[in-house]
Each structure stands twice: as C-alpha cells, then as structure tokens.
N, C-alpha and C positions, 0 to 999 in steps of 0.2 A: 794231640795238641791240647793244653793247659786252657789257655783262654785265647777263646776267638775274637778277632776287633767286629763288634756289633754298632760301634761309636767311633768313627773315622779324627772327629775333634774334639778332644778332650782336656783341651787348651794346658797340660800337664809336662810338656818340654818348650811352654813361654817361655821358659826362664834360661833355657840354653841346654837344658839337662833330658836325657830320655830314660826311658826306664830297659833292662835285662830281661829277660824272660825269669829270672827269678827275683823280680821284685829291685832288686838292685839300681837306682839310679847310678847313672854317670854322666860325665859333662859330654857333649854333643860333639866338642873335638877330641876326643880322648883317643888314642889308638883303635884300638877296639870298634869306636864305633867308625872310624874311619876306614877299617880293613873292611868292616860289614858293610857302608857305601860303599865300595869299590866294586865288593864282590856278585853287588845287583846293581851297578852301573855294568857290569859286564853279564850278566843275565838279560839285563836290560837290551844289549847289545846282540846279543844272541837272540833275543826276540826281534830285533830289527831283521836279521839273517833270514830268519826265518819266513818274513813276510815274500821275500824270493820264492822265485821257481827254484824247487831243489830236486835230487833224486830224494825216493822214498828214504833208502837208507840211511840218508846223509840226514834227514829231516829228522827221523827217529834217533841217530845218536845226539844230533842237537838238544834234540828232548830229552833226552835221560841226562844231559849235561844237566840241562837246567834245573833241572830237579836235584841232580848233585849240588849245584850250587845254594841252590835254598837250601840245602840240609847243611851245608857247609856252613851260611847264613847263619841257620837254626843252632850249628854247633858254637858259633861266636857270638850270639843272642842271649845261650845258655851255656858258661863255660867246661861243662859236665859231660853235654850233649856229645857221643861218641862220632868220630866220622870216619868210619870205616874203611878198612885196606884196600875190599874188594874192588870200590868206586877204581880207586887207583889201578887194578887190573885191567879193568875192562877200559880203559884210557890204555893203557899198554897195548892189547889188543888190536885197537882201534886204527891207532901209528903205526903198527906192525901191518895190518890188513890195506890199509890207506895207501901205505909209504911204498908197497910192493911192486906199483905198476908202475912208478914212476920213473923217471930219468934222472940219475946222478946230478947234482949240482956240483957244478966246476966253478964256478963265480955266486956269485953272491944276486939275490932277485930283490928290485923293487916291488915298494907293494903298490897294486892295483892291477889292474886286466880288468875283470866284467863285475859288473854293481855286488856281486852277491861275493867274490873272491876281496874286493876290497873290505867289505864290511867284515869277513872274517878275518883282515887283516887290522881292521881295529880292534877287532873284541883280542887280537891276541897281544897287543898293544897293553890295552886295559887288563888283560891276564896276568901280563909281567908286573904291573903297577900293581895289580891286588898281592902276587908273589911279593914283592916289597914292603910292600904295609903289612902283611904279615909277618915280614919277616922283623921290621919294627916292633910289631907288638911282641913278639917273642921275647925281645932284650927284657919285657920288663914284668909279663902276665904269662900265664899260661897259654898255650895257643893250639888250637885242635889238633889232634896228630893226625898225620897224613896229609892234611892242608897244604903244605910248602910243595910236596911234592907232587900233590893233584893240580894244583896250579901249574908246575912248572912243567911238568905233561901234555894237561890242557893248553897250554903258548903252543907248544910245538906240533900237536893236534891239531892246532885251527892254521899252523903256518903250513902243513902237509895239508889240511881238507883245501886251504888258497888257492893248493899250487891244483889238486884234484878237479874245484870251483874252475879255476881258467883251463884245465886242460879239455872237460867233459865239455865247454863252449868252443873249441877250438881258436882260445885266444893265447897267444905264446906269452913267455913269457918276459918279463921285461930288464934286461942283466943289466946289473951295477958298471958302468965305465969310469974305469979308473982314471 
C-alpha cells in the first residue's frame, strides 16, 4: 500500500471532488466513485453480519469476502489494480459446498427468519445494487475484470448462506404466496 491515511481530515474533497489512488481527482458522484460506496456499504453490511453468533465456517468465508471486497475497492480506487479470478473460484466453491444440504426451492422465499439470515439478505440486496453500478460504470471507464461476476456470485452466496443462517436456527422458511 502506496500511502497510508495518517490525517483522517484533509479538508481536500470540500469541494465535491476525492482523489484515486493514483493521484487522480474525480467528482464525488462520478460512477466510479459511486460503484466504490456501494461496494463498502456492502462490506459495511457484512460487518453488521458478522457482529452475530455465526458457525466458525461461515464467519471465516465472510471474512475472506471482506477482504475481497476491499481489494475489489482497491481495484476501483486504482484503475490498474488487478482483481483476480481466483477470488471468483473460491465464491463458486463456496455455493457449491453451501447449496448441497439444502432443499430444492419450489417457490420462491421471502427474506427474513432470524437477525443474522435477514442481515445477509440485505447485504445481498446491496450486492446486486453494487453488480449495477458496476455495471454502469462499465458503459463508460474501464471496470476491474472479474468484478461483475464476483459480485454476481457473492448475491447468490449470501441468498444460499440466508437460507443455511435460517436453516442451522431451525427457523423455516418463509414461501412467497401467490
């Protein structure tokens, strides 16, 4: 890491503007920096998660998410910054290990059952809204490769970990009526 923030106020985005990781100012609503709020409002979210009782497991892939997401951050911070394939495996993985013991969906599930399955059903809320504003900024800048699709993993990752969250409480789940 280039430069650490050792001055939290630098009164240097008064004006509407923040600075890139390479120096680069941009304005404050510009894509870019809109996709990178998203994508630590959903980090952000995933630290609420985690403030739950969780299994070990589940606690550590949250973690390694998060830390995907800052590098993902880092890679829309710095548009250079690579963000690698593998992330995206181990999210395949994840679904696939997760997704195994559960029970077919025949209907369609609302989100909530117990504090910690709802909360990951906002961050996966906020997942598809960062998938969005990525995909926004795509139309017009460069946008990290892999991103679109770790995102779009990540949604379905935390809508499997929900349904895992209400199943390992033994609270059912709650079916869409038509």
């Amino acid at each position: 890491m280039g430069n650490r923030l050792s001055k939290i106020v630098t009164r240097t985005g008064d004006k509407g503007t923040t600075g890139l990781a390479d120096g680069t100012r941009v304005q404050k609503d510009s894509a870019r920096i809109h996709c990178l709020g998203t994508v630590d409002e959903l980090n952000s979210h995933l630290g609420l998660l985690l403030s739950e009782t969780l299994a070990q497991d589940v606690r550590e892939l949250l973690l390694m998410v998060q830390n995907d997401l800052f590098d993902l951050g880092g890679s829309l911070a710095y548009p250079v910054a690579p963000f690698t394939e593998d992330k995206l495996a181990r999210l395949d993985n994840a679904i696939a290990h997760y997704n195994a013991d559960l029970p077919p969906l025949k209907e369609f599930i609302l989100p909530g059952g117990t504090r910690a399955a709802s909360l990951c059903h906002i961050a996966r809320t906020v997942a598809r809204r960062a998938e969005r504003d990525l995909v926004a900024l795509a139309h017009n800048e460069e946008a990290p490769t892999n991103g679109l699709p770790y995102l779009n993993r990540l949604s379905d990752l935390l809508f499997v970990l929900s349904r895992v969250l209400n199943r390992s409480a033994g609270q059912a789940e709650t079916l869409w009526k038509r």
